[in-house]
Structures are given as C-alpha cells and as structure tokens.
PDB file of N, CA, C and O in Angstrom:
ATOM      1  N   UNK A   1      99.837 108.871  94.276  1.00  0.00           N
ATOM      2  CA  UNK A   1     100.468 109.907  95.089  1.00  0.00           C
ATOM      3  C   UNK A   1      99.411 110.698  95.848  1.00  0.00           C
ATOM      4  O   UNK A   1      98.317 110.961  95.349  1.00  0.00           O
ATOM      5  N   UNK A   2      99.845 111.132  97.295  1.00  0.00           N
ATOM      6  CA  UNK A   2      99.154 112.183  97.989  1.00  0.00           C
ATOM      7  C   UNK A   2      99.292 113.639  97.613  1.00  0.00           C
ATOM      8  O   UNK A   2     100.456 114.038  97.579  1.00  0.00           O
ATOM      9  N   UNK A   3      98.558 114.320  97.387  1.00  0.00           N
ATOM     10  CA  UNK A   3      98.950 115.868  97.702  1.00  0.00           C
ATOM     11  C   UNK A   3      98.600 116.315  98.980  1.00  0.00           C
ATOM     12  O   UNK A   3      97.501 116.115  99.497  1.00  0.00           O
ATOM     13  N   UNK A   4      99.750 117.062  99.611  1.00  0.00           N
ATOM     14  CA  UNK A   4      99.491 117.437 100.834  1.00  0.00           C
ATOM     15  C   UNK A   4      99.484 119.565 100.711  1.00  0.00           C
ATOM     16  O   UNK A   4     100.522 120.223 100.761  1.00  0.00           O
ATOM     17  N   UNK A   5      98.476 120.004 100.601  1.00  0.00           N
ATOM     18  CA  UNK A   5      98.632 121.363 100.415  1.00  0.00           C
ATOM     19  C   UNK A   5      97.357 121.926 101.256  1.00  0.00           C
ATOM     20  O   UNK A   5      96.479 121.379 101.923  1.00  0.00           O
ATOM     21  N   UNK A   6      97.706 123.457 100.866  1.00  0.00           N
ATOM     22  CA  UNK A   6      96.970 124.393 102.020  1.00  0.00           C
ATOM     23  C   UNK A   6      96.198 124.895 101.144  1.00  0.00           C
ATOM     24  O   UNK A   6      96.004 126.069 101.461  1.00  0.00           O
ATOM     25  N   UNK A   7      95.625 124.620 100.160  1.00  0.00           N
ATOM     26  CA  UNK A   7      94.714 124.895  99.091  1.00  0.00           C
ATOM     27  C   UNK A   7      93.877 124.133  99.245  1.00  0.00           C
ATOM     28  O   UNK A   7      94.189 123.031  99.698  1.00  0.00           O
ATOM     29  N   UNK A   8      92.572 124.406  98.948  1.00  0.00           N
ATOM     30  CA  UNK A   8      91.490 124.210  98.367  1.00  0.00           C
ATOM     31  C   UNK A   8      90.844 124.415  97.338  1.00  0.00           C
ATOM     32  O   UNK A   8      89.970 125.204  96.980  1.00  0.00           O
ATOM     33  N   UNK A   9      91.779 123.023  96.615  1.00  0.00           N
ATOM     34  CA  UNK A   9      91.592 122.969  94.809  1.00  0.00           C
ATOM     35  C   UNK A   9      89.888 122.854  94.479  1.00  0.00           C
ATOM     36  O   UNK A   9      88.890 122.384  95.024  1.00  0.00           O
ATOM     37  N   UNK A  10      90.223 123.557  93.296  1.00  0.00           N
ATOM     38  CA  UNK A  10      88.403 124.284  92.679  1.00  0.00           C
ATOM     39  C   UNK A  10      88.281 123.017  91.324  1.00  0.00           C
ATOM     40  O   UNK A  10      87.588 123.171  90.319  1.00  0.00           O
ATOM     41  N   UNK A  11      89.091 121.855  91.609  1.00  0.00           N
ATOM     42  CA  UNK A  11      88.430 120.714  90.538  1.00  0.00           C
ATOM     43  C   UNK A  11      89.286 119.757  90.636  1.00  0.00           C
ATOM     44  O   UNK A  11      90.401 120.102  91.026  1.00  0.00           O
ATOM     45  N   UNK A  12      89.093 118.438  90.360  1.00  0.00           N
ATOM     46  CA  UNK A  12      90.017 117.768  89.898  1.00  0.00           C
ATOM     47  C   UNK A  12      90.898 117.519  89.246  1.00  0.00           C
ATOM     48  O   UNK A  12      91.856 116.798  89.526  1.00  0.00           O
ATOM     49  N   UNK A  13      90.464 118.665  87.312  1.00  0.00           N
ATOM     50  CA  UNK A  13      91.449 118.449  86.840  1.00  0.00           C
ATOM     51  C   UNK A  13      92.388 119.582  87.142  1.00  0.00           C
ATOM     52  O   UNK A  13      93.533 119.443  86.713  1.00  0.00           O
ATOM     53  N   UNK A  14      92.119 120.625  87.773  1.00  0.00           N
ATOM     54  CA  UNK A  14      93.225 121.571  88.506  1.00  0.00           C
ATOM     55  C   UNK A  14      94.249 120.557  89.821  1.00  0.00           C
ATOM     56  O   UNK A  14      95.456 120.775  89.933  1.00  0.00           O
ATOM     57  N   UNK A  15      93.799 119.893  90.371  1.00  0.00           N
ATOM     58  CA  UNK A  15      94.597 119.331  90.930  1.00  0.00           C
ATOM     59  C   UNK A  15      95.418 118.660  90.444  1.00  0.00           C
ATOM     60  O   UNK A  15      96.510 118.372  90.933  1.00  0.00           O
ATOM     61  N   UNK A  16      94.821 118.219  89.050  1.00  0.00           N
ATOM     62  CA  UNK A  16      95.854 117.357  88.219  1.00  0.00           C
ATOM     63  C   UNK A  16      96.736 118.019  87.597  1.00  0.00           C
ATOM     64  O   UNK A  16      97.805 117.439  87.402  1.00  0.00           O
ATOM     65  N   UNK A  17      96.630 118.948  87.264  1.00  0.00           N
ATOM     66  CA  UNK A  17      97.560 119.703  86.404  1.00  0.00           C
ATOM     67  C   UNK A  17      99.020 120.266  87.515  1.00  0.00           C
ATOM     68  O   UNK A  17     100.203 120.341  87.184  1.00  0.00           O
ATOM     69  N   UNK A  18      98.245 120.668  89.189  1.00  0.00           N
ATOM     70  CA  UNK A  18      99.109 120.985  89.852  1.00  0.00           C
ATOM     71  C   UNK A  18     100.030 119.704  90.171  1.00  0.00           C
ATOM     72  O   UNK A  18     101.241 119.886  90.038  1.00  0.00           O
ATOM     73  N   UNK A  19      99.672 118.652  90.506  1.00  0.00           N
ATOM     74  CA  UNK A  19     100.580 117.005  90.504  1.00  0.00           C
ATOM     75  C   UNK A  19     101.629 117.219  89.396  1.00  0.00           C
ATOM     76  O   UNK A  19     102.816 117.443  89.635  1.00  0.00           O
ATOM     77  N   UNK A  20     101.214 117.151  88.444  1.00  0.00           N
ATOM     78  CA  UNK A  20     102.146 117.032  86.773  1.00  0.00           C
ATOM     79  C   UNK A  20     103.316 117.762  86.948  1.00  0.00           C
ATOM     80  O   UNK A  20     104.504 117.441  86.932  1.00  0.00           O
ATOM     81  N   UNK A  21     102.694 118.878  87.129  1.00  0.00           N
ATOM     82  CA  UNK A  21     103.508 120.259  87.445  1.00  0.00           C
ATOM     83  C   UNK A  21     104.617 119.832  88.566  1.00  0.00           C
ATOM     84  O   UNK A  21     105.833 119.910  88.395  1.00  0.00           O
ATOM     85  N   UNK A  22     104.053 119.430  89.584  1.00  0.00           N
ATOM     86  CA  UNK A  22     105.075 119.211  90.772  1.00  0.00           C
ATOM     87  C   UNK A  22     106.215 118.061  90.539  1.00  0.00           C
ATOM     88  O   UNK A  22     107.301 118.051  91.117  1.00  0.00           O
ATOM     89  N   UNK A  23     105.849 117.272  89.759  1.00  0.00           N
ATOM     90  CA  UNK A  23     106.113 115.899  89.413  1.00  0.00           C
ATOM     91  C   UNK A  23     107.574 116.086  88.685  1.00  0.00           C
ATOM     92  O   UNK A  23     108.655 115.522  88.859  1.00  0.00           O
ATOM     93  N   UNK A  24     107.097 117.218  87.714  1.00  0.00           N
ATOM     94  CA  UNK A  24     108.448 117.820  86.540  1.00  0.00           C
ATOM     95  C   UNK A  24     109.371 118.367  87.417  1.00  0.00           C
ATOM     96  O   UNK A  24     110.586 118.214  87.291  1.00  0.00           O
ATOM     97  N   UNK A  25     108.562 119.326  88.760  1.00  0.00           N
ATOM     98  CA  UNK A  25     109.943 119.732  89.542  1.00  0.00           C
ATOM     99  C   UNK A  25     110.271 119.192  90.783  1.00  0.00           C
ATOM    100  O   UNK A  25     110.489 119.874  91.785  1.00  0.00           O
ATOM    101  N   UNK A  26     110.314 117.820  90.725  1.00  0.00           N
ATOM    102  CA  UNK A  26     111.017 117.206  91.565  1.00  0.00           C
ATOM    103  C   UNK A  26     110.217 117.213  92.961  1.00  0.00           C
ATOM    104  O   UNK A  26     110.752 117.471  94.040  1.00  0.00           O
ATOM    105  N   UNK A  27     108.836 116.886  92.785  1.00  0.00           N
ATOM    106  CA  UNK A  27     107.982 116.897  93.771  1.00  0.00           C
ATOM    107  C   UNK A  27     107.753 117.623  94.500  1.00  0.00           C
ATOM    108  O   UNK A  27     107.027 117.267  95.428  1.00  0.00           O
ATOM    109  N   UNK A  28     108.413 119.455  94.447  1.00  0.00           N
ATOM    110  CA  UNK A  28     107.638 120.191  95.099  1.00  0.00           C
ATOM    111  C   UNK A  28     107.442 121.655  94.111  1.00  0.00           C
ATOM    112  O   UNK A  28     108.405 122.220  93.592  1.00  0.00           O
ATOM    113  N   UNK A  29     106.469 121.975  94.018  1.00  0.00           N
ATOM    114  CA  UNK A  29     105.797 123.316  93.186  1.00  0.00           C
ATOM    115  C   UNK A  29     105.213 124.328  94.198  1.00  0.00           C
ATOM    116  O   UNK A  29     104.760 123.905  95.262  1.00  0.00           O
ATOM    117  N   UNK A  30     105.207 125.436  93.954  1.00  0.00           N
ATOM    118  CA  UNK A  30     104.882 126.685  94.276  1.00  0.00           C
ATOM    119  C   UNK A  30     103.769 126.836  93.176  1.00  0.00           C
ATOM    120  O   UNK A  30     103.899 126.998  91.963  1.00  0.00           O
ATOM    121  N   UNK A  31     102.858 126.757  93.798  1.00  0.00           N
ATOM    122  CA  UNK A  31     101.027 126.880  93.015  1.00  0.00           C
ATOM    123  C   UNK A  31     100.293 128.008  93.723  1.00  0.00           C
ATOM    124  O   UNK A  31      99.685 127.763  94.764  1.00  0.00           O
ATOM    125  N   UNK A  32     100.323 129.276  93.188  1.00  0.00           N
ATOM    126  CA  UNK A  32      99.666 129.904  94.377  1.00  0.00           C
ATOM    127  C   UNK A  32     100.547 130.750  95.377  1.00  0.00           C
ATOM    128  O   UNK A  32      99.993 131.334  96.308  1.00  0.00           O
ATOM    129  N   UNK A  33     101.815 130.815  95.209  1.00  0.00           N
ATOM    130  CA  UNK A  33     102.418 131.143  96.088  1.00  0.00           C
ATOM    131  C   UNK A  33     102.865 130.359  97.640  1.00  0.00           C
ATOM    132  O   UNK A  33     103.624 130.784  98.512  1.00  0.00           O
ATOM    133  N   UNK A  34     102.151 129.191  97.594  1.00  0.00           N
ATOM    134  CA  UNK A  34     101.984 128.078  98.299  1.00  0.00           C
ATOM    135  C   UNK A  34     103.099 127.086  97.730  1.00  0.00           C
ATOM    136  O   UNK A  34     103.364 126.915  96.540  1.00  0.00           O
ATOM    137  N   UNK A  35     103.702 126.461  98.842  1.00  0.00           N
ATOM    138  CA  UNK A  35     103.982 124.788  98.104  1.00  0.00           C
ATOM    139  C   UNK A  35     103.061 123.810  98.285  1.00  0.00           C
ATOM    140  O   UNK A  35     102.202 123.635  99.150  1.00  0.00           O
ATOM    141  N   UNK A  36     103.436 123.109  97.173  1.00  0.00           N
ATOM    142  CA  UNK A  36     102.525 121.928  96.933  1.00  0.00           C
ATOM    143  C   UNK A  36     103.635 120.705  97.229  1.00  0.00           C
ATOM    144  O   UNK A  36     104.608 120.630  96.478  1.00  0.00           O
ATOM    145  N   UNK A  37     103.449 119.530  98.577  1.00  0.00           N
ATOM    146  CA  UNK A  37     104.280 118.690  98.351  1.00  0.00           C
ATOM    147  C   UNK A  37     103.995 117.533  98.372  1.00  0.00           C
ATOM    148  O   UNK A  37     103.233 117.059  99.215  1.00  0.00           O
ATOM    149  N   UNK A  38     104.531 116.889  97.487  1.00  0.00           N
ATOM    150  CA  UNK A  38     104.030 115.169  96.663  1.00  0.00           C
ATOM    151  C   UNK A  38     104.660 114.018  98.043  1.00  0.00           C
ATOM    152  O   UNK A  38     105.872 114.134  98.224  1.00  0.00           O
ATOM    153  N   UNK A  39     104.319 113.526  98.479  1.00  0.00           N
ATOM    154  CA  UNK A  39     104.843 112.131  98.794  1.00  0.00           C
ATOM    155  C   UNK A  39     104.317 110.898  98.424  1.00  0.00           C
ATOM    156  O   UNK A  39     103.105 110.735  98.286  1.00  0.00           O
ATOM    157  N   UNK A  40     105.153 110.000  98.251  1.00  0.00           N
ATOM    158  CA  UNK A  40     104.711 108.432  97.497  1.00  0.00           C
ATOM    159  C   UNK A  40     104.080 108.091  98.541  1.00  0.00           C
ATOM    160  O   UNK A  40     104.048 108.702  99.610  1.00  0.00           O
ATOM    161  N   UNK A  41     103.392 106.793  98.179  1.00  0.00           N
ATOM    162  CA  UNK A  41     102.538 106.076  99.374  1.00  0.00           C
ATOM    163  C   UNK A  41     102.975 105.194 100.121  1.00  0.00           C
ATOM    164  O   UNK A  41     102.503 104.969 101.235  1.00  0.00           O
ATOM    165  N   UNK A  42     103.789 104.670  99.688  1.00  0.00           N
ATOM    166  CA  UNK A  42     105.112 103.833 100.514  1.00  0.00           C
ATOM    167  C   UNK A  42     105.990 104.694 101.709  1.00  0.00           C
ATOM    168  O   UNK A  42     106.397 104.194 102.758  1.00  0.00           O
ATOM    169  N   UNK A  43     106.158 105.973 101.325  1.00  0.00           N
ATOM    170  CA  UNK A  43     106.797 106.982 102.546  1.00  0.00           C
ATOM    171  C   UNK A  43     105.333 107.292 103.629  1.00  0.00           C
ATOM    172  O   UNK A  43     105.139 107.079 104.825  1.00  0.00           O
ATOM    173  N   UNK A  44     104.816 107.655 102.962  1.00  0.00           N
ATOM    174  CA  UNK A  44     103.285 107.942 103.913  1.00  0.00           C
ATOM    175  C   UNK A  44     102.841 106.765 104.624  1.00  0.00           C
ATOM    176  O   UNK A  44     102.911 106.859 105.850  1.00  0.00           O
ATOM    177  N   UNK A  45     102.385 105.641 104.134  1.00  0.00           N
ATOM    178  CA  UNK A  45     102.565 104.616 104.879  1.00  0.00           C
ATOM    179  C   UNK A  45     103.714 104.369 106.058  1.00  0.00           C
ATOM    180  O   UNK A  45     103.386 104.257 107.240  1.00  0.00           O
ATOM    181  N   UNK A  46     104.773 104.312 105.716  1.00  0.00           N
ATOM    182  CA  UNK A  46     105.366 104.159 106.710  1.00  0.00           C
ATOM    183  C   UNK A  46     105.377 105.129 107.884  1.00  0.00           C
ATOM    184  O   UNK A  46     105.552 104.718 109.031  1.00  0.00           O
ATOM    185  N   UNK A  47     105.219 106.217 107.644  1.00  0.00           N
ATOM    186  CA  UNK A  47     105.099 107.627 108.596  1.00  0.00           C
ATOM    187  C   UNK A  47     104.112 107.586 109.735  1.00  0.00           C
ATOM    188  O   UNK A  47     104.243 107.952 110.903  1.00  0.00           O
ATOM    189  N   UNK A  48     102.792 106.890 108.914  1.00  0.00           N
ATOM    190  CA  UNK A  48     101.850 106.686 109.768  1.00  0.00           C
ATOM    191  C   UNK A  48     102.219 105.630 110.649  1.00  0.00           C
ATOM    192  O   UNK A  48     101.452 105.277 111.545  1.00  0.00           O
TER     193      UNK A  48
END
C-alpha cells in the first residue's frame, strides 16, 4: 500500500503504526488532525 499524506513522518515505524491504524478504519485515519489516505496499488496503477 501507498500512503498518501501531508505529513512528514519522523520514522518508519511511526508510519507503520499510522497504516495499521488506517487499515482498522477503513483506509482513512485522522493522524494529526490530518487525513491519512491508503490506496491499493492496483487503483494507483491504474490512475496513473
């Protein structure tokens, strides 16, 4: 999966934890007051 956000995550495993997180709610989380939104790589691919 991509993360597409307006953050500038301070590690990897913070990014991971924010994915997990997003993952449980249905691919989009509020991290930050920000959304965080997941798309598969099969949708992204095709987009491009």
């Amino acid at each position: 999966m991509r993360v597409f956000s307006p953050l500038e995550t301070s590690s990897e495993s913070e990014l991971s934890s924010v994915i997990d997180a997003a993952i449980e709610d249905s691919g989009v989380k509020y991290y930050k007051d920000l959304p965080v939104v997941l798309i598969d790589n099969k949708t992204a691919e095709c987009e491009e």
